[in-house]
N, C-alpha and C positions, 0 to 999 in steps of 0.2 A: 841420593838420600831421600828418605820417606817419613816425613812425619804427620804426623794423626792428632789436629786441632779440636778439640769438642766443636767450637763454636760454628767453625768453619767445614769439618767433614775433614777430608784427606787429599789433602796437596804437597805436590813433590817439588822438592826444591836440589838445587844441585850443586855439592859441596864438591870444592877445587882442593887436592891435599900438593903440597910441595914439599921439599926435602931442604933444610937451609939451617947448616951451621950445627950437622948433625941432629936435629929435629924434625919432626915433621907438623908443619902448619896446615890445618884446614880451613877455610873460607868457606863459607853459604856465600854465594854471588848474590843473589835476590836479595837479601835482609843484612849483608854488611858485616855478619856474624861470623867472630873467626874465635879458633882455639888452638891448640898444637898437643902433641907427644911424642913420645918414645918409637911408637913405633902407628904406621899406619891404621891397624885397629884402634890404637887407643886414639889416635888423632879424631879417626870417624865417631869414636863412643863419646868425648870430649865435645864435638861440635854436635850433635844432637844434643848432648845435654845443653849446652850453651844457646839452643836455637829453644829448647824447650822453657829454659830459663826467662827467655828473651820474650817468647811469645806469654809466657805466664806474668809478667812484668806489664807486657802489655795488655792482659785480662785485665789487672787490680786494678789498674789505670784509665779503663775502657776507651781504649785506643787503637786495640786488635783490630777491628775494620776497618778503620780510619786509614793505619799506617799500610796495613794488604792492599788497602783498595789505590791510595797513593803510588804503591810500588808495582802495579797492576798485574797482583795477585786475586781480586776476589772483586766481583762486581756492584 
């Protein structure tokens, strides 16, 4: 998975999808950030938007390089 931060440029992060209980869950390993669906695409379309959410949350907050650089995404 690819997503494209203003703040920071373009860092890739790498979403895990499983299959459970007829759903499918995906997980961002790096940032903790999970979502699920119906089917695999929409799982992947679900966890960016959740990662997108997550990273905009942490803009308002100005927190985005605090929490990146913590989880040693961004130096």
């Amino acid at each position: 998975m690819s997503i494209r931060a203003r703040t920071v440029g373009h860092l890739a992060l790498l979403g895990v999808i499983t299959k459970e209980d007829g759903q499918y869950v995906s997980v961002c390993l790096q940032l903790g950030v999970a979502s699920c669906g119906d089917t695999v695409e929409e799982a992947t379309a679900n966890l960016k938007d959740a990662v997108e959410a997550y990273f905009e949350a942490l803009r308002e907050t100005s927190e985005l390089r605090r929490v990146l650089t913590e989880r040693g995404l961004a130096a």
